[in-house]
C-alpha positions in Angstrom: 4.5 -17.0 30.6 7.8 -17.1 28.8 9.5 -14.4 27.0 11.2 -15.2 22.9 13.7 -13.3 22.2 16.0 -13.4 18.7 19.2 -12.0 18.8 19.8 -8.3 17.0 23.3 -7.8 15.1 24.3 -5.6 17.8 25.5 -7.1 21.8 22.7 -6.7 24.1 19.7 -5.7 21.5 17.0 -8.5 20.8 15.3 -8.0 17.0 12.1 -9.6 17.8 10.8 -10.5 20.9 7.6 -12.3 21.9 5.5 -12.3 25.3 1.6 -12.8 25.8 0.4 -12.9 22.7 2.7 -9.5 21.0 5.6 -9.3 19.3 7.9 -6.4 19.3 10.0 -5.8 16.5 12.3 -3.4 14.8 14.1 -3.1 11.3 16.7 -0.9 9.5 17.7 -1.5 5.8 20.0 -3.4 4.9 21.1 -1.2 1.8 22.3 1.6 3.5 22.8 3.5 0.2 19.6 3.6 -0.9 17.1 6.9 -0.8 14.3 7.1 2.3 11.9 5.4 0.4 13.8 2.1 -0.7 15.3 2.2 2.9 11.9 2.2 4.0 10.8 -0.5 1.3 13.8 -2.6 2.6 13.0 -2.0 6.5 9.2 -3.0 5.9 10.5 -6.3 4.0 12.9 -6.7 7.1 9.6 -6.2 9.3 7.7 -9.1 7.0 10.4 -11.4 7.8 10.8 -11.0 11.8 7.3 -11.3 12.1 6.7 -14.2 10.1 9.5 -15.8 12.1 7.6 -15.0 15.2 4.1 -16.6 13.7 2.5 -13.1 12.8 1.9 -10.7 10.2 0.9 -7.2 9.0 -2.6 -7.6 9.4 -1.8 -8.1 12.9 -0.1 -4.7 13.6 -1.4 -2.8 16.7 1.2 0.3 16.6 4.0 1.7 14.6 6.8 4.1 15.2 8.9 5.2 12.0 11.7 7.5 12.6 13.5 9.7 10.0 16.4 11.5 9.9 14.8 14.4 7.7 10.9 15.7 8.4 11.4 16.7 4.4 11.5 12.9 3.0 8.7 11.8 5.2 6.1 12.3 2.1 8.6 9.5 0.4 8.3 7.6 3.4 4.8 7.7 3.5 4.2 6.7 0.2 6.5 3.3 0.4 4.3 2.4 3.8 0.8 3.0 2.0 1.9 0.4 -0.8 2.8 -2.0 1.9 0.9 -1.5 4.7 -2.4 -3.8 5.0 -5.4 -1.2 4.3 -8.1 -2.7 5.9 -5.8 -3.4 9.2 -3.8 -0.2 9.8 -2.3 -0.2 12.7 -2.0 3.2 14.4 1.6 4.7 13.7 3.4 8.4 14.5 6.6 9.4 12.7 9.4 11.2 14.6 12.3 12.9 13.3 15.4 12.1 14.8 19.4 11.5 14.2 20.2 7.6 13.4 23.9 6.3 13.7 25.6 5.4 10.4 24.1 6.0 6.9 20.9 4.7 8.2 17.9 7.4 7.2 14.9 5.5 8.7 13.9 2.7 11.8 10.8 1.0 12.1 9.5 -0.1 15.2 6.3 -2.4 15.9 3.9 -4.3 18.1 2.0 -6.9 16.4 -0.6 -9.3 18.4 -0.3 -13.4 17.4 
């Protein structure tokens, strides 16, 4: 079975990859200026795109892992993924506080069947 992978920005990172039916993903904003919850708005459309590129969507999802740089803003995360997350097809999803490199202030990570 062969493996997909799309080059990241970074040397030795892959932004999307695609094996047996998944893909595996991950997204940072691209307007690093912007608050937790239009970082997150930004990362989710990010997410959109790579998994439309890889023949999938949201209402695919199996699991998602968000991290934050501060617990305190996750209610403003929370509230930009329940706008955009499909309803009827949540995938299951934890949240994990942690310190990202640069101005970034959230990373989304997910596996989405084909």
């Amino acid at each position: 079975m062969a493996i997909e992978r799309w080059a990241g920005s970074a040397a030795g990172r892959s932004r999307i990859v695609k094996h047996g039916g998944l893909v595996y993903t991950v997204a940072t904003a691209r307007d690093k200026a912007a608050s937790v919850g239009r970082q997150t708005v930004d990362a989710l459309a990010v997410i959109d795109a790579n998994l439309a590129e890889a023949g999938t969507d949201k209402s695919r999802l199996l699991s998602a892992t968000v991290y934050i740089t501060d617990m305190a803003h996750k209610p403003e995360m929370d509230a930009a993924w329940r706008t955009w997350v499909d309803p009827e097809n949540a995938p299951q999803r934890a949240c994990i506080g942690v310190a990202l490199e640069g101005r970034d202030l959230v990373e989304i990570v997910v596996t989405a069947a084909v």
